[in-house]
NUTIFI-431635 format. One record per residue: x, y, z of N, C-alpha, C, O, CB in turn. Coordinates in Angstrom, 1 decimal. Each point is the difference from the previous one (the first is absolute). Last residue first. Glycine has a CB too. Layout:
     nu     nv     nw    cau    cav    caw     cu     cv     cw     ou     ov     ow    cbu    cbv    cbw
      X      Y      Z      X      Y      Z      X      Y      Z      X      Y      Z      X      Y      Z
...
END
This chain:
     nu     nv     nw    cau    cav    caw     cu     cv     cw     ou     ov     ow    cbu    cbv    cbw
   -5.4  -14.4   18.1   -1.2   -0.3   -0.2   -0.6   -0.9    0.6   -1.2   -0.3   -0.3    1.6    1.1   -1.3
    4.1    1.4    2.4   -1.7    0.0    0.6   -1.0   -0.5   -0.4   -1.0    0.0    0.8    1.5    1.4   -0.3
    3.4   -1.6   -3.1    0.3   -1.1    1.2   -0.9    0.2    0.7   -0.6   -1.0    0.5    2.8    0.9   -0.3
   -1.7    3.0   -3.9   -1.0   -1.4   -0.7    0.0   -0.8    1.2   -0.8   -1.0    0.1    1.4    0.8   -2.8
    1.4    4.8    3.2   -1.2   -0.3   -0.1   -1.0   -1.1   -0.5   -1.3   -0.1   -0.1    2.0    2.1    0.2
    3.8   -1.7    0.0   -0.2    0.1    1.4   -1.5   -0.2    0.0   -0.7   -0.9    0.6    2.8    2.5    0.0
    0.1   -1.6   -4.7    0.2   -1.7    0.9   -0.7    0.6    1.3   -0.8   -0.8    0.5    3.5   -0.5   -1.3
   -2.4    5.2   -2.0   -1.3   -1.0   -0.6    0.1   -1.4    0.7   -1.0   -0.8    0.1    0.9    1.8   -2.7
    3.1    2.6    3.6   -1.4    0.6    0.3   -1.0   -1.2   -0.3   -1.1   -0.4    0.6    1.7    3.1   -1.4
    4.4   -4.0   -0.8   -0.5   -0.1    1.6   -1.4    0.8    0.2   -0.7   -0.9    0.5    3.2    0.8    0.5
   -1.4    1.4   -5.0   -0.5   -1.8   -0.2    0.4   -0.5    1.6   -0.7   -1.0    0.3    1.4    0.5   -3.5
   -0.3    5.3    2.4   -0.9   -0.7   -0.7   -0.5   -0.9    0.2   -1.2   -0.3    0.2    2.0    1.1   -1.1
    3.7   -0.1    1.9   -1.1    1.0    1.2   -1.3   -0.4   -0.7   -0.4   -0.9    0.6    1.8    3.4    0.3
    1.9   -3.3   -3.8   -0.1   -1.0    1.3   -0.6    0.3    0.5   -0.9   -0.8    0.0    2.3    0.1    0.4
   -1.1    3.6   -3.7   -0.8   -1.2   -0.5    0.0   -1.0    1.3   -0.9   -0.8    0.2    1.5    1.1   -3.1
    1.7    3.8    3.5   -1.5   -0.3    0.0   -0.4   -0.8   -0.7   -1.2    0.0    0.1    0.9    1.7    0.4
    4.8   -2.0   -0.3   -0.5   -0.1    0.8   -1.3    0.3    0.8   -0.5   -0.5    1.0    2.4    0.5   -1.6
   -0.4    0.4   -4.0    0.5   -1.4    0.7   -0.8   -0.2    1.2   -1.0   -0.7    0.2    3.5    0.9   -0.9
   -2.0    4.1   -1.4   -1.2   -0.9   -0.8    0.2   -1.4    0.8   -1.0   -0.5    0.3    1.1    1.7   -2.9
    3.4    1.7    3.8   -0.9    0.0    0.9   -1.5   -0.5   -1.0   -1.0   -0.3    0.7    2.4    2.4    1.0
    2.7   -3.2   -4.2   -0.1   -0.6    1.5   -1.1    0.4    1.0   -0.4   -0.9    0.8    2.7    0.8   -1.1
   -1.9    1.9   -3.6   -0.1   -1.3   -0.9   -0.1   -0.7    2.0   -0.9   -0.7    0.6    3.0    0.8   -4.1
   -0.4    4.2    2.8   -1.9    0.5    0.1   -0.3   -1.8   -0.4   -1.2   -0.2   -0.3    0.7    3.8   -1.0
    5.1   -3.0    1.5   -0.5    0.3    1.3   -1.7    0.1   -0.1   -0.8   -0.3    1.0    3.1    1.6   -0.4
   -0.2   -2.2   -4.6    0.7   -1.2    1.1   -0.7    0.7    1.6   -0.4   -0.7    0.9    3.4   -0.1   -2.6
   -2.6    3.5   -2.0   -1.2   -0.3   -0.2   -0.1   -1.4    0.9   -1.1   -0.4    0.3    0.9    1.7   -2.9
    3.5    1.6    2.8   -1.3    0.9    0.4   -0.9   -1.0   -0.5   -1.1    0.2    0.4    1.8    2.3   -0.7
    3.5   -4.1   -1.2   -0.1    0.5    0.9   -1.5    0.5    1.3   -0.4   -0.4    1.1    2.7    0.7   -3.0
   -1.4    0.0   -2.9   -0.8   -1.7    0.6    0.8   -0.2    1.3   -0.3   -1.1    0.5    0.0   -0.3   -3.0
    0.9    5.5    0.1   -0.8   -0.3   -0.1   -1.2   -1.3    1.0   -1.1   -0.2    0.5    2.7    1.6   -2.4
    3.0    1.1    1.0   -0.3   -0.3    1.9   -1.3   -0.4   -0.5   -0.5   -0.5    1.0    1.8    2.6    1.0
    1.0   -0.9   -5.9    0.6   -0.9    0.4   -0.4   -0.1    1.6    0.7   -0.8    0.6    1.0    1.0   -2.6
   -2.9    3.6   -0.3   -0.8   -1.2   -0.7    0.3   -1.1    0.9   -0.9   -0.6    0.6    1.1    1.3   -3.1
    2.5    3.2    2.9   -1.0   -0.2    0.9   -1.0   -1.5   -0.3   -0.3   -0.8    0.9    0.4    3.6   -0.7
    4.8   -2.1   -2.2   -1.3    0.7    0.0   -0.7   -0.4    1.1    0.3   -1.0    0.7   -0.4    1.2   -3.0
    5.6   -0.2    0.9   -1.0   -1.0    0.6   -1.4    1.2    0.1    0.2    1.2    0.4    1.8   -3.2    1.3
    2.2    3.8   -2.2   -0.2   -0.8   -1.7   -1.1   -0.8    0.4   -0.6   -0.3   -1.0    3.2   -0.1   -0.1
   -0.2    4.8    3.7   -0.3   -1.5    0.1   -1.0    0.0   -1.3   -0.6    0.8   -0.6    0.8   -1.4    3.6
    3.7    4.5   -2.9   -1.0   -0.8   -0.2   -0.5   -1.2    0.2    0.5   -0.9   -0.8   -0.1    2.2    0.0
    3.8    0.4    0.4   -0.6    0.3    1.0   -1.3    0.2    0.4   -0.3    0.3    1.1    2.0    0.1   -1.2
    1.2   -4.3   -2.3   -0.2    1.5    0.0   -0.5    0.4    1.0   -0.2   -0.8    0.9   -0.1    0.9   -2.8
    1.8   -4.7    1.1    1.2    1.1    0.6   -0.5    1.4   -0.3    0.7    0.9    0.2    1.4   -2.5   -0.7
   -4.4   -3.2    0.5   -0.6    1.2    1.5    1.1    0.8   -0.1    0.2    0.7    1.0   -1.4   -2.1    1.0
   -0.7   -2.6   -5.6    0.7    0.4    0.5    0.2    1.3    1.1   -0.9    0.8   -0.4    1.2   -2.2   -1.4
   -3.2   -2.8    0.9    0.4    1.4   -0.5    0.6    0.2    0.7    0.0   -0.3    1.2   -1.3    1.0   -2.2
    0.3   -5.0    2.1    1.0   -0.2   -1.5   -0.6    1.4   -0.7   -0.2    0.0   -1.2    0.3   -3.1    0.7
   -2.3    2.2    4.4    1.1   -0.1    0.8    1.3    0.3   -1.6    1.1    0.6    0.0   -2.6   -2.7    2.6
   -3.2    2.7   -2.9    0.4    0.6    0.6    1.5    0.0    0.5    0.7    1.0    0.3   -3.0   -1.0   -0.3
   -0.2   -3.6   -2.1    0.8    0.8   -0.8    0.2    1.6    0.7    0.6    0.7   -0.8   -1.5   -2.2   -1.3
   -0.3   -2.2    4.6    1.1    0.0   -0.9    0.1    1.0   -0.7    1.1    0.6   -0.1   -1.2   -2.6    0.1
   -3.4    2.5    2.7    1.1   -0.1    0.6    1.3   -0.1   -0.8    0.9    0.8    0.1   -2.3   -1.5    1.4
   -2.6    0.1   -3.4   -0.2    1.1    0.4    1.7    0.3    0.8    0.8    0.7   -0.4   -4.1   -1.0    0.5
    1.3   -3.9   -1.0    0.5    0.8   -1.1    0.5    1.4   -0.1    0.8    0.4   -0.8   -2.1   -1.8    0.3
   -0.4   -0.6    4.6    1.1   -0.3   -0.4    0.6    0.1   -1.0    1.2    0.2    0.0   -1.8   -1.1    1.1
   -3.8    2.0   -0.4    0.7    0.8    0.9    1.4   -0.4   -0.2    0.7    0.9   -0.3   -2.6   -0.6    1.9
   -1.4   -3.0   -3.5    0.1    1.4   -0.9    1.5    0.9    0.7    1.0    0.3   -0.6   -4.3   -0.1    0.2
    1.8   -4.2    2.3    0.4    0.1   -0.8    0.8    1.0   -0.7    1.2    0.2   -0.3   -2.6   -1.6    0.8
   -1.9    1.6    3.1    1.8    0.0    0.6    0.6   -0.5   -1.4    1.0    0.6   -0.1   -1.0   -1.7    3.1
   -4.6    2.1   -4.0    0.8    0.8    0.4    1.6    0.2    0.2    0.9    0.8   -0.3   -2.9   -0.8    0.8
   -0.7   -4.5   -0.6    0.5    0.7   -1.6    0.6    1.9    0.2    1.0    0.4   -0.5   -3.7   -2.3   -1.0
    1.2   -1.1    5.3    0.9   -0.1   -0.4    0.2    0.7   -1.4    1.0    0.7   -0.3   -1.0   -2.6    1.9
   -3.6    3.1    0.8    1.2    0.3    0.4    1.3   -0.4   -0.7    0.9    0.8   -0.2   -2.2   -0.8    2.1
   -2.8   -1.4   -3.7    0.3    1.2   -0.1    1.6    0.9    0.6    0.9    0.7   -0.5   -3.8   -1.2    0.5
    0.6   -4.0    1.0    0.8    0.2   -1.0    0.6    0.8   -0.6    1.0   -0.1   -0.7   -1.8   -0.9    0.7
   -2.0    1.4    3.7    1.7   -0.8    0.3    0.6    0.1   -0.8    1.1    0.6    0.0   -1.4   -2.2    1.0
   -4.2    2.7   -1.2    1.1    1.2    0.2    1.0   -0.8    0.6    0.8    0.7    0.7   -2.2    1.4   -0.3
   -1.6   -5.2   -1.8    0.4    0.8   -0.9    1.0    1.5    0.2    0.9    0.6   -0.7   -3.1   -1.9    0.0
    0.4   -1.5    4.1    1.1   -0.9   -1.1    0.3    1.1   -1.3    1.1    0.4   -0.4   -2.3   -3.2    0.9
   -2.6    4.3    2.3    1.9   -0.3    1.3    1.1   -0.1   -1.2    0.9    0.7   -0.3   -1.9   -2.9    2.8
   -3.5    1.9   -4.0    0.3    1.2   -0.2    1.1    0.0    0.8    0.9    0.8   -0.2   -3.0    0.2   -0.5
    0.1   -5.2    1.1    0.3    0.3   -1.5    0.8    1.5   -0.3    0.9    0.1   -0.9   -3.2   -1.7    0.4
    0.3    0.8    4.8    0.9   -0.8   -0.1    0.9    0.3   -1.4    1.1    0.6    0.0   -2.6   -2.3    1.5
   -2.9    3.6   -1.1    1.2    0.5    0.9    1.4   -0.8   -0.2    0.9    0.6   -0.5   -2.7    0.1    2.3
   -2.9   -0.1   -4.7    1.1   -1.1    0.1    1.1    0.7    1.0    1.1    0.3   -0.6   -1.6   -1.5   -2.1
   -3.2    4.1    0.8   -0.3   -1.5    1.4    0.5   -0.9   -0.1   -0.6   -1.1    0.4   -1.1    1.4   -0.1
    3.9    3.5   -2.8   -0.4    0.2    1.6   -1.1   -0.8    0.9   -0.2   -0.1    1.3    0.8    2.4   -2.1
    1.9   -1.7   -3.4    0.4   -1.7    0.6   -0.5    1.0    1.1    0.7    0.0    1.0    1.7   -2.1   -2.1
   -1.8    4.9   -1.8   -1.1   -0.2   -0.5   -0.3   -1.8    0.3   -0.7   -0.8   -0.6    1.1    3.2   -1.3
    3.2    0.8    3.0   -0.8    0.9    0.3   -1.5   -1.1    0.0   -0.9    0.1    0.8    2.6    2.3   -2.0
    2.5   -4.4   -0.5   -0.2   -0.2    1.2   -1.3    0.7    0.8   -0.6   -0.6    0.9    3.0    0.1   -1.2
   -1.3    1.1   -4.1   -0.4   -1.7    0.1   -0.6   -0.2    1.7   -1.0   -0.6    0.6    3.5   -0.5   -2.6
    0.4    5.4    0.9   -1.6    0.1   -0.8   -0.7   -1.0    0.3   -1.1    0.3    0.5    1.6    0.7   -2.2
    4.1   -1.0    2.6   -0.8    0.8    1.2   -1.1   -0.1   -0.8   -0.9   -0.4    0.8    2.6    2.2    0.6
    0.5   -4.0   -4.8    0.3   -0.4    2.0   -1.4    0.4    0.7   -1.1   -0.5    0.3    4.2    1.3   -0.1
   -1.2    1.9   -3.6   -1.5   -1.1   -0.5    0.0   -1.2    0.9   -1.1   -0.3    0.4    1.2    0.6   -3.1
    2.9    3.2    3.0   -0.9    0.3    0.1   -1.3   -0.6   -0.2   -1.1    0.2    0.2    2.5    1.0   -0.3
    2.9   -2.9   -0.7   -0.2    0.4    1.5   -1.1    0.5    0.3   -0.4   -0.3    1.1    2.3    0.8   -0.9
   -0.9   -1.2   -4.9   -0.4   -1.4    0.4    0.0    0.4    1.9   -0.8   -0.6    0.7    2.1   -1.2   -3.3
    0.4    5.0    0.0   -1.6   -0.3   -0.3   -0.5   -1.3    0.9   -0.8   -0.1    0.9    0.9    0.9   -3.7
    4.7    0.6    3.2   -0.5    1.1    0.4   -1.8   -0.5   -0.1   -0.7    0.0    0.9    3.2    1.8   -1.7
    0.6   -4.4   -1.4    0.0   -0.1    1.0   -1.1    0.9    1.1   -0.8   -0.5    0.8    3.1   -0.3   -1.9
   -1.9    1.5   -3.6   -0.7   -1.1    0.1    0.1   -0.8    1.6   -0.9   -0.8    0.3    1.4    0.9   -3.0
    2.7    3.9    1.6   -1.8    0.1   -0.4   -0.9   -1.3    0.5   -0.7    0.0    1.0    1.4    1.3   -3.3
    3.6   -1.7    1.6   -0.4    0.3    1.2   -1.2    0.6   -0.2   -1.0   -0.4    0.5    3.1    0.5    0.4
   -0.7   -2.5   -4.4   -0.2   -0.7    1.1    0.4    0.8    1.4    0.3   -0.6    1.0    0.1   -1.4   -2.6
    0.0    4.2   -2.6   -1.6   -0.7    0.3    0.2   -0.8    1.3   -0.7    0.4    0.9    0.0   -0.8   -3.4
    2.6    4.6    1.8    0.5   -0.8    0.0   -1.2   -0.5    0.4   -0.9    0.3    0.8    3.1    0.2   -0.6
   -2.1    4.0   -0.7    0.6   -0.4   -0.9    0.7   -1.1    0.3    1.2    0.1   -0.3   -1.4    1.8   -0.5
   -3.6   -0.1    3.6   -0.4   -0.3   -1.4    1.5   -0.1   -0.7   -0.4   -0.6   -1.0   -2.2    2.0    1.2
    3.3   -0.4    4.2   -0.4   -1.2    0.0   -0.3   -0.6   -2.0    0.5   -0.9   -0.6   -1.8    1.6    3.8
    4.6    3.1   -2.4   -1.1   -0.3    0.3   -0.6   -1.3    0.3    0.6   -0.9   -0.6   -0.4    2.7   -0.5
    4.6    2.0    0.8   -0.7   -1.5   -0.3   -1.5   -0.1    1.0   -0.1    0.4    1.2    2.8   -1.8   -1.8
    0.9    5.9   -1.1   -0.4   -0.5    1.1   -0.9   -1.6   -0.4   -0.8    0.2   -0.9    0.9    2.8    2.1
    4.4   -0.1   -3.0   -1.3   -0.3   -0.1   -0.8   -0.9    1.3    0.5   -0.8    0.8    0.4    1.1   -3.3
    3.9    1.1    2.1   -0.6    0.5    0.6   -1.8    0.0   -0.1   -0.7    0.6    0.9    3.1    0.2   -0.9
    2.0   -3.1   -1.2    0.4    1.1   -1.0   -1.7    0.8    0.5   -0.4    0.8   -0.9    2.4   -2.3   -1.6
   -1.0   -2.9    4.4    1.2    1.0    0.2    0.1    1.2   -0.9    1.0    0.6   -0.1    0.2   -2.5    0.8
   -6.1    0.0    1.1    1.4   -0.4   -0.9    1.1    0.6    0.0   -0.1    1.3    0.1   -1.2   -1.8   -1.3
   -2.8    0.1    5.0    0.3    1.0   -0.8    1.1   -0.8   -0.9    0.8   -0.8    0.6   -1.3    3.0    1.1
   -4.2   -4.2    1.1    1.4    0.6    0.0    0.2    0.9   -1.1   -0.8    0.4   -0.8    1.6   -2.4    2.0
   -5.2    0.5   -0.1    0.7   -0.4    0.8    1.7    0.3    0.2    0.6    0.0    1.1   -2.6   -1.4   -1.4
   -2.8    4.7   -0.5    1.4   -0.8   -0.8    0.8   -0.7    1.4    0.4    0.4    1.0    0.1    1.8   -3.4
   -5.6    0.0    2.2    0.8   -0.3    0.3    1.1   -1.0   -0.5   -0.2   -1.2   -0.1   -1.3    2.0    1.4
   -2.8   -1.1   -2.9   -0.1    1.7    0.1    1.8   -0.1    0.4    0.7   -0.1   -1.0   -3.8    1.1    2.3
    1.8   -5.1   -2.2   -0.1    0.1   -1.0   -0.1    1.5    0.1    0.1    0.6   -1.1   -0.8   -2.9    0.5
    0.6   -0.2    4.5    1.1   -0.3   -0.7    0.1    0.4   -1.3    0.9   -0.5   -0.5   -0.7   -1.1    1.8
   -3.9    2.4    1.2    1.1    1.0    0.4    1.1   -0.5   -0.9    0.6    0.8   -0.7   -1.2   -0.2    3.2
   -3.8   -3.0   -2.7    0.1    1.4   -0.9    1.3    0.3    0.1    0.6    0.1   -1.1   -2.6    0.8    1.5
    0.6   -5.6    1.2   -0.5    0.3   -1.1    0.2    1.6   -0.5    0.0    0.2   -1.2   -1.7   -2.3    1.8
    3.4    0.6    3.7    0.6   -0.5   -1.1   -0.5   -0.1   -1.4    0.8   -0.4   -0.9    0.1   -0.4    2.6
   -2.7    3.3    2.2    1.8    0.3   -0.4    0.5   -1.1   -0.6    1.2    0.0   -0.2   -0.6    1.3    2.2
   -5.2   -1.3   -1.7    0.1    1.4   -0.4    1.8    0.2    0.1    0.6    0.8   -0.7   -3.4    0.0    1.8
    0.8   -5.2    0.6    0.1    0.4   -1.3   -0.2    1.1   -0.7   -0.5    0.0   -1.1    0.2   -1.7    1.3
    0.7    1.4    4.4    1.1   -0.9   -0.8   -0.3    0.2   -1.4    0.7    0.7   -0.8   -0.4   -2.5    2.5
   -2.9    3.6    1.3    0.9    0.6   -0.3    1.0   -0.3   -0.4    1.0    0.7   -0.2   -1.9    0.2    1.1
   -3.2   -3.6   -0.4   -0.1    1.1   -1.0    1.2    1.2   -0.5    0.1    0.5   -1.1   -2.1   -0.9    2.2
    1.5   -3.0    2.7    0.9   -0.3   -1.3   -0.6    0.9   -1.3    0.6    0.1   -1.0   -0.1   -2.6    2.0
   -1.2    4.2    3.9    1.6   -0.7   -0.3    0.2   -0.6   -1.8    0.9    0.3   -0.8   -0.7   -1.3    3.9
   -5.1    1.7   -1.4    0.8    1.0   -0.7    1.9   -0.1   -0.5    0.6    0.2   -1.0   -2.8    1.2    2.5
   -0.6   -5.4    0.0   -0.7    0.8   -1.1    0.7    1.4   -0.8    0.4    0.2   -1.1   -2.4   -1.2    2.6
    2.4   -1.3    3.0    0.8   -0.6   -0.9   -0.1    0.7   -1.7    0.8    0.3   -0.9   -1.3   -2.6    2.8
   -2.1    4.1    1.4    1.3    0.6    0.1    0.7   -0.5   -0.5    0.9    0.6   -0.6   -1.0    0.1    2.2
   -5.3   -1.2   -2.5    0.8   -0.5    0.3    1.2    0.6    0.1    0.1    0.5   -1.1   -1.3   -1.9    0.5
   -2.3    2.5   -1.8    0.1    0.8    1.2    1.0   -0.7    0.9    0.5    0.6    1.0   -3.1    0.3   -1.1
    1.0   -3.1   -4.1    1.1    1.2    0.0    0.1    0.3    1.0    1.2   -0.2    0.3   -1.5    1.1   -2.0
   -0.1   -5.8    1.2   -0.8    1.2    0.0    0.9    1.2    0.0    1.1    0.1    0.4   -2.9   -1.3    0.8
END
């Protein structure tokens, strides 16, 4: 359900990985252009498929369990992303004086935290519903 908090957390997942990576440049090239999600398919396609995650999951809201698993997967494909992310951050080079690393790049980052408190109200959730099925 929407009014649900799980609800909104992943809404804001897929607003930072379905838009920003594509407003916001993840890094810079040594000759200073700045890079986009849109000019690499497979991060693009990384970036979509995160948001279509948080979407599956928005819409697994009377499957709790089902919607747990799925922001797992989610998580992990982020720490994925995030590691890409790392490497090649680590293989630019840092002798100007300019940092070369974009903001883009904390993306899935931010989206791993709003991925975990979705987590944890979907638990709170589904303990509200064991507690109240043990009175019956």
């Amino acid at each position: 359900m929407i009014q649900r908090i799980q609800s909104v957390y992943l809404f804001v997942v897929i607003l930072l990985s379905g838009v920003l990576p594509f407003i916001l440049p993840l890094w810079k090239d040594a000759e200073g252009v700045e890079f986009f999600a849109k000019q690499n398919v497979l991060i693009a396609v990384a970036f979509y498929s995160i948001a279509a995650l948080a979407f599956l999951a928005i819409m697994l809201f009377k499957q709790r369990k089902n919607q747990f698993v799925v922001n797992r997967l989610n998580m992990i494909f982020n720490i994925f992303l995030l590691g890409f992310f790392v490497y090649r951050s680590l293989n630019l080079s840092g002798e100007t004086l300019v940092s070369e690393k974009g903001i883009g790049m904390l993306i899935p980052v931010f989206s791993i935290v709003f991925l975990v408190l979705a987590n944890r109200a979907i638990k709170k959730d589904e303990d509200l519903v064991k507690s109240v099925d043990r009175l019956r």
